[in-house]
Steps between C-alpha positions, in 0.01 A plus 500: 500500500593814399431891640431761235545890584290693278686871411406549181229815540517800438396665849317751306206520800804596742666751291872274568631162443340321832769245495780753534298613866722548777353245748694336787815660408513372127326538221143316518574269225821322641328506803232288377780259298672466805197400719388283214820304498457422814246190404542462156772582183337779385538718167374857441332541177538833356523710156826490312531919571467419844784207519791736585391669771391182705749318380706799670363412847645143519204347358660203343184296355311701284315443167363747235120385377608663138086645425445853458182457700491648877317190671542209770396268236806538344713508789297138582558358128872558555529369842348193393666476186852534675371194802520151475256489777150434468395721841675857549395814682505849353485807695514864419783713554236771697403274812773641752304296789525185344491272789706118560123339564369589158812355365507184682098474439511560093796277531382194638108502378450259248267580257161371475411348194574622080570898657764717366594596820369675855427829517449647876187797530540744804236791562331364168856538282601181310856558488631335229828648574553307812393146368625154363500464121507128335690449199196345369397860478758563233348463172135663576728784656717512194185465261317818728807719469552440116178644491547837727235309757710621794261433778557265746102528565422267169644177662310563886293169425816338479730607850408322818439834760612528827210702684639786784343286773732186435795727458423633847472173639865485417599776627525690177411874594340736245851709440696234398365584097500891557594623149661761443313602171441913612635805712219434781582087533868694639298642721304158664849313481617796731227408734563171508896576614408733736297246662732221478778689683241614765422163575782350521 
């Protein structure tokens, strides 16, 4: 099994590249890569313009999805292109909460039934950014992006959802799949510091 870091967006919501966001005393995305390495080999997926610069931060496994399209679908055909795994997880590079338990939970659930993967929901969100992809997924993936259907939406009938309550049950909170997608989300993951270092 393999971990895919998607950082091929634009950040155009935010107004600067997210992954490039100070957080923890580096820059979010090697943060993230770090973190991720932790449990499994893990590759960031990115645009070729963007290679450099990451490669720049010591990010040693990185792979360029080669489409002039700005989606996670094809960040997700290259990451499963490049595994020889059936089951891998994919995260965005704007979750700066990601926590060990969602890790270890999208890690070790096995699918249930002919899914092309497991998608988690949290305050009615599917976050297909934070889920397992199959590579049985592949070729309707491939066939959707050929045809500019960029949508993750279009295959719903087909991912196996984790609901918030089961995620509670364990011990997911709600912040660990904060995006960062604008200005204001800054703002909530500011919060949720503040509160962590007044707790603890």
């Amino acid at each position: 099994m393999h971990a895919y870091l998607l950082a091929g967006g634009r950040s155009r919501r935010m107004g600067f590249d997210k992954a490039l966001l100070p957080f923890g005393g580096k820059p979010l995305i090697l943060h993230l890569y770090r973190f991720l390495s932790n449990f499994l080999p893990t590759f960031v997926v990115t645009k070729e313009e963007k290679a450099d610069s990451y490669r720049s931060l010591g990010i040693e496994n990185l792979i360029t999805d080669g489409f002039e399209v700005q989606s996670p679908l094809a960040g997700i055909v290259t990451g499963l292109r490049h595994s020889p795994f059936e089951k891998n997880l994919f995260f965005a590079v704007d979750l700066p909460l990601l926590c060990p338990r969602l890790v270890e939970f999208l890690k070790g659930r096995p699918p249930k039934g002919k899914v092309f993967g497991i998608v988690p929901e949290v305050g009615g969100k599917l976050h297909f950014t934070a889920a397992v992809y199959l590579k049985s997924f592949l070729p309707a993936a491939e066939k959707a992006l050929s045809e500019n259907r960029l949508s993750l939406k279009q295959f719903l009938d087909r991912f196996e959802v984790v609901r918030e309550g089961e995620l509670l049950r364990e011990g997911i909170k709600p912040e660990c799949l904060l995006n960062l997608n604008r200005p204001e989300d800054l703002r909530r993951l500011e919060e949720f510091q503040r509160a962590r270092w007044a707790s603890s």
